[in-house]
N, C-alpha and C positions, 0 to 999 in steps of 0.2 A: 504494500500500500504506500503509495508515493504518500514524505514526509509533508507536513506544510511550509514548513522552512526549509529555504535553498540558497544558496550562493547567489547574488539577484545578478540581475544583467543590466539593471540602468537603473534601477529609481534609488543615486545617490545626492547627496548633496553637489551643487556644482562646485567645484575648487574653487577658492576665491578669489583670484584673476581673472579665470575664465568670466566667474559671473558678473564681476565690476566691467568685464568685458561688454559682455553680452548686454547687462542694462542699455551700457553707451550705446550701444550700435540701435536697442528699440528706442534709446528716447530719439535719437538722429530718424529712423525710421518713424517716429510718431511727429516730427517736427516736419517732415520732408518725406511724405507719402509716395510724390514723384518719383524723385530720387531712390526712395528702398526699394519698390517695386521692378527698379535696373541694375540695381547693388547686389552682386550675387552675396556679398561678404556680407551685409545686413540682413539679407534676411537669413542668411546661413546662422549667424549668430540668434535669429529669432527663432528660428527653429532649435537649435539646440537648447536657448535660456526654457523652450515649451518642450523638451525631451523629447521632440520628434529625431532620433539620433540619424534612421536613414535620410529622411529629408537633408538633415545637416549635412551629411559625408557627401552626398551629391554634388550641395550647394559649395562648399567648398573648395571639394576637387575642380569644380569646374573654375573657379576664382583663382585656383593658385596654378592650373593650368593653363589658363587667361597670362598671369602673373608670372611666369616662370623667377622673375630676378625677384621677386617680395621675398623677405625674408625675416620679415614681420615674428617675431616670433610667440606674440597674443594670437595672432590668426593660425600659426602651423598647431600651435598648445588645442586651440578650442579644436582643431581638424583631427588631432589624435586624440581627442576626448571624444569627438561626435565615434570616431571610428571602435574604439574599446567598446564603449556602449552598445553601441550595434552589431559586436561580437565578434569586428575584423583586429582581433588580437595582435597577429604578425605585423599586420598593417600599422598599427596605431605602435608597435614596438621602434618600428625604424624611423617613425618621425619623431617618436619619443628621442629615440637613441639620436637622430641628428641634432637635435635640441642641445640634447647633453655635451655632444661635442664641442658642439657653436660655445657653449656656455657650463663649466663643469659646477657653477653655482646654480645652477635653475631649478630651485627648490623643487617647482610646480613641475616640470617636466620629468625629475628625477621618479620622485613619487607616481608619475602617471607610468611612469615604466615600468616601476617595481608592481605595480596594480595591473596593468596588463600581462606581466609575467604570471601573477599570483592567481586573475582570472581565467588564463591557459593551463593553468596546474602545474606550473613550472613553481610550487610553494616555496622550497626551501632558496631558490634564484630570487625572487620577487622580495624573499623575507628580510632577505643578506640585504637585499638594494635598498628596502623599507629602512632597515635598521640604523644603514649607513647615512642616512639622513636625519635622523631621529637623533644622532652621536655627533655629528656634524658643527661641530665648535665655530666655523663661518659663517655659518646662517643665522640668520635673528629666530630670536625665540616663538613667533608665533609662526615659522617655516619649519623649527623643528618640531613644533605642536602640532602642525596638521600633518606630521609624517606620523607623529605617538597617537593621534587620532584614529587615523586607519588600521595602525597596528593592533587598536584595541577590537577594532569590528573582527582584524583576520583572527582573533584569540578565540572572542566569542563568537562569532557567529560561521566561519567558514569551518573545510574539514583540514583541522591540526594535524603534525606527524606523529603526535602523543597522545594518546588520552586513555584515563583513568575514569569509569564512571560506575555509581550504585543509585539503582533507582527501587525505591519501593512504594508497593501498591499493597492501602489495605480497604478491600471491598466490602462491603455491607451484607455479606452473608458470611462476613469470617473468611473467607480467603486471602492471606497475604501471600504476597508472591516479593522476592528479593532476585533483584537482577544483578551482577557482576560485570565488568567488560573491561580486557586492558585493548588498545588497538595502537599498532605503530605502523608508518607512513613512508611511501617509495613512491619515485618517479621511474622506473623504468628505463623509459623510452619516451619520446616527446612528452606531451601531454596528457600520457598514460597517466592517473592516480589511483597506486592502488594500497589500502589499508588492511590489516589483517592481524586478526590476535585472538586468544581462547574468549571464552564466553558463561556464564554460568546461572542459572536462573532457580531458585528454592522457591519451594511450594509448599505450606501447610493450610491446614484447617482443623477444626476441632474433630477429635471421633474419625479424625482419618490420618492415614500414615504420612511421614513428609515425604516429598517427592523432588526430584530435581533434575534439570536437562543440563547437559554439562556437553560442551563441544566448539566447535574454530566456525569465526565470522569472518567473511573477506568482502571488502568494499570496494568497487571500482568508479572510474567515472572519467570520461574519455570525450573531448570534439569527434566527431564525426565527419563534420562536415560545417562550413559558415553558417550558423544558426543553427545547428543539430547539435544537440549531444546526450550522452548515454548516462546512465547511471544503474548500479545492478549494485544492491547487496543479495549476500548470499553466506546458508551458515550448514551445518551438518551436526544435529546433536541426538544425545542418546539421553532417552527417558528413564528413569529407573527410581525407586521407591523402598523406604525401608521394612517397608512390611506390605501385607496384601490387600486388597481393594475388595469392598466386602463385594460389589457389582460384579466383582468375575473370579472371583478368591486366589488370584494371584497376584505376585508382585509386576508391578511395570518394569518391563526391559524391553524395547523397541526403538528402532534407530527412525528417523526423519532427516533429509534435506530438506531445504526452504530456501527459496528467493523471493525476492524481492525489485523490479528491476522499471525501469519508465525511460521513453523517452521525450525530449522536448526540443519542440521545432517555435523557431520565432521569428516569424517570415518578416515582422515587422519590429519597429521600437513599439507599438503600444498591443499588439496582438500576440498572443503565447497558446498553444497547444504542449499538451504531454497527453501519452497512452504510455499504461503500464499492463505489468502481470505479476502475479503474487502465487506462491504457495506457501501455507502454513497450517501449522496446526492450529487445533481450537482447545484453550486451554482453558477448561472446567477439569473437576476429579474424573468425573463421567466421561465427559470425552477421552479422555487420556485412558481409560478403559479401557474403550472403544476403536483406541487410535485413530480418532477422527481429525479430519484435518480440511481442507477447503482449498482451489485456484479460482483463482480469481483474475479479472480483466475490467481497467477502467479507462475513460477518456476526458479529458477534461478541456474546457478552454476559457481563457480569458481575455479581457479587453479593455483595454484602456481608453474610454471613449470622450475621456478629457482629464486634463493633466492631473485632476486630483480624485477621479471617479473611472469605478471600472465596473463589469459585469463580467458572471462566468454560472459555467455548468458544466457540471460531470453528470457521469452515470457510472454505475459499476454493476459488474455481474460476476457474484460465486458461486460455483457449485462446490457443493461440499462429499463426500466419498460416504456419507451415509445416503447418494440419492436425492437431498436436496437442494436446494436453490434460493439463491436470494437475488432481487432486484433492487438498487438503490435510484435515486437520482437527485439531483439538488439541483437550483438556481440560487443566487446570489447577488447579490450587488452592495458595493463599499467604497466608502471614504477616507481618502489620506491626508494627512497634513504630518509637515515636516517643519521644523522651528525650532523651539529651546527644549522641544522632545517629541518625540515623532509620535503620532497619533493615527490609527487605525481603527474606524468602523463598519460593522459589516452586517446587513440583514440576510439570513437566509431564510428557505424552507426546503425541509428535507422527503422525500416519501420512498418507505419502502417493503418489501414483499416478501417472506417465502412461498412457497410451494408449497412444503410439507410444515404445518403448522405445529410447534411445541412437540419435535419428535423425540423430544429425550437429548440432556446431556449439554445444552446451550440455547439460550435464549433465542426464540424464532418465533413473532405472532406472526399471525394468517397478515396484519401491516401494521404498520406506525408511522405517524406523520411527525412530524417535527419542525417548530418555526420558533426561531431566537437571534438575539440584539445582541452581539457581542464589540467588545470595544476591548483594547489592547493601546497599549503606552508604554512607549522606551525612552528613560532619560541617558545622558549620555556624560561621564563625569572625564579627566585625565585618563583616572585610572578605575574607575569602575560604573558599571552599568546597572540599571535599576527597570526591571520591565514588570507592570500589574496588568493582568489580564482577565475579563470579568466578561460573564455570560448572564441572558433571561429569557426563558421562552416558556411556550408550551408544548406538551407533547402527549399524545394519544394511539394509544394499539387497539388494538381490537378486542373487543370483552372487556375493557376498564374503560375509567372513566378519564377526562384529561386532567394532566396532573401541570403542577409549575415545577419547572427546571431548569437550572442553570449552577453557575460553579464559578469559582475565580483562582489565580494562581497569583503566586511571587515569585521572582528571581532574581536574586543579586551575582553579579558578576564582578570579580576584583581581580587587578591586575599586579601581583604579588613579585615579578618580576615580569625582566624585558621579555622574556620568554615562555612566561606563564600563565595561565589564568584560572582563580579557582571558583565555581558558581554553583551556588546551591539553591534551590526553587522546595515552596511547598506550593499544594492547593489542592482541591475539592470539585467535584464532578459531579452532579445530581443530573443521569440522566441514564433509560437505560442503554442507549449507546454508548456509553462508555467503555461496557465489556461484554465479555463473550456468555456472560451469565445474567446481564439484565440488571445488573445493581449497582448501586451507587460507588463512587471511590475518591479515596483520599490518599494523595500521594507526595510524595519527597524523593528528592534529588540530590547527588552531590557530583559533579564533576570537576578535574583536573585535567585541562588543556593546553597544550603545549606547542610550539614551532620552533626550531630548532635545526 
């Protein structure tokens, strides 16, 4: 099941050049309509200050093709930033990299190269170039601030070449589940990213034996192609129990693979597709009996249909190895804003279906509808991050009545060295999409992430 957080491809703050740029160039275009409307450079820059990234790379290339001898180096800066965005990596490395040349102080330029190294998965190349700006004793201190800025997004939010995590979940029927994960990080080969390391997940409940899947995770994530790229986890673990399951009166010992895998095509800056495919288990006691487990296929897409508003929709479909089947589908639509802390709202509705209704062993009504207001807030400090996340809706299956639902989380992120970061989250789930069993859940987090 593709995660909801991903490495983004454009909706960042503009560098603050670029954007003192770009103003310039709309208020000249708001003063002189004439004028912008012949300006390839003006409106280039309007497109990009509105994150239309393709428009911009266009408008550009054709200006400094126009231009051969400009060597402007605000207009080559904004033409390597429209180009990263819109996913021409290589592209935007070399006008990066000539920048540097021209000029081995160009804060802004240096950092956009180590950013397009770091968004080609070239991490620990982008890291080295990040850092060396961040340490950089020539530069003024708000040039070295916005390189230890970025470095704290690649901590928290991208994929580290370290990480140490325990998340635990305790459900409302008594089920706690304890997850483990160490993972360490390789480049390969170009833009090959691949992570991998043991895994371990513990299961108890009252009146039942503990249980635990113990086995190796490998994460990949690879360009394919300008605007394709792949992403695929995958793990292989063995179930086993210390005592027997009164449902079949023996113990669990049964092996599973599982993936996990999507891709995502961005034909545009503001339009985004991914399809994925999923295999896993279903982890109730009963199922684990059972050794049930589900594939699964989704499609989703999104839309950017103005700089701060977007719409989208998936659908998904599992069949599960007992025979049944579920239907999902959503619509969407959400608000962003970005400032002195990024803000995200989002309405959706959800609906969806088995087949075989309440067969035994995980939650399955004949449908359930689902419709909720959630809102999400990231501040952004030096050295640590502060995101609250909060949900409210209603929701109804078939044979109950509708009930209210929703949940909220915390997470604090701290950046404990140049190469560190340690983030711990709690929060609370009131819905029965939450799990594989239909009930509510309460969970915590601790991770340690690392580039290096």
């Amino acid at each position: 099941m593709k995660t909801a957080t991903r490495k983004p491809t454009l909706c960042h703050r503009l560098p603050a050049l670029t954007a003192a740029a770009a103003l310039c160039w709309l208020l000249v275009a708001g003063s002189a309509p004439a004028r912008a409307a012949t300006d390839l450079r003006g409106r280039a820059y309007a497109e990009l200050w509105n994150e239309h990234a393709d428009r911009a790379v266009d408008l550009f290339g054709r200006w400094l093709a126009d231009h051969p001898d400009d060597r402007d180096p605000s207009t080559r800066r904004a033409y390597a930033l429209a180009l990263s965005w819109y996913g021409l990596q290589g592209r935007a490395e070399e006008v990066y990299g000539s920048l540097v040349e021209d000029d081995s102080l160009d804060a802004e330029a240096r950092i956009g190269l180590a950013r397009s190294r770091i968004w080609s998965n070239r991490l620990r190349r982008g890291w080295r170039d990040l850092r060396a700006v961040e340490d950089d004793g020539r530069l003024t201190a708000d040039q070295r601030a916005e390189a230890g800025d970025f470095a704290l997004k690649v901590l928290d939010e991208y994929m580290p070449t370290g990480e140490f995590t325990w998340r635990g979940n305790w459900d409302s029927d008594d089920l706690t589940t304890h997850r483990l994960r160490a993972l360490g990080a390789a480049t390969p080969v170009g833009g090959l990213l691949v992570q991998a390391g043991p895994r371990l997940s513990l299961f108890s409940q009252p009146a039942r034996p503990d249980a635990a899947a113990t086995g190796v995770h490998v994460h990949v994530e690879t360009g394919l192609a300008p605007h394709l790229s792949l992403h695929a986890t995958g793990w292989y673990d063995h179930f086993s129990s210390d005592g027997a399951l009164a449902e079949t009166g023996s113990k669990l010992d049964w092996n599973r693979p599982g993936i996990d895998s999507w891709l995502t095509w961005q034909p545009t800056s503001r339009l985004r597709f991914d399809g994925g495919a999923a295999s896993m288990p279903v982890e109730t006691y009963v199922a684990f009996g059972k050794e049930l487990g589900f594939e699964q296929e989704n499609l989703s897409c999104d839309w950017r249909f103005a700089r701060w508003f977007s719409a989208g929709a998936s659908g998904t479909r599992a069949t599960y190895s007992d025979g049944n089947r579920r239907l999902q589908g959503e619509v969407r639509a959400s608000w962003r804003h970005e400032g002195a802390f990024d803000l995200d709202v989002t309405a959706a509705i959800t609906h969806g279906d088995f087949t075989l209704p309440y067969p035994g062993g995980y939650w399955a009504p004949d449908w359930v509808r689902n419709g909720h207001l959630s809102a999400k807030a990231k501040w952004w400090g030096r050295r640590w991050t502060v995101t609250l996340d909060g949900s409210i809706g209603l929701e109804k299956e078939s044979g109950a009545d509708a009930i209210t639902v929703g949940g909220g989380s915390g997470r604090l992120g701290l950046r404990v060295s140049p190469a560190w970061l340690i983030a711990l989250e709690v929060g609370h789930s009131r819905s029965a999409l939450a799990t594989s069993s239909g009930y509510h859940r309460t969970f915590a987090g601790l991770s340690v992430r690392g580039v290096f």
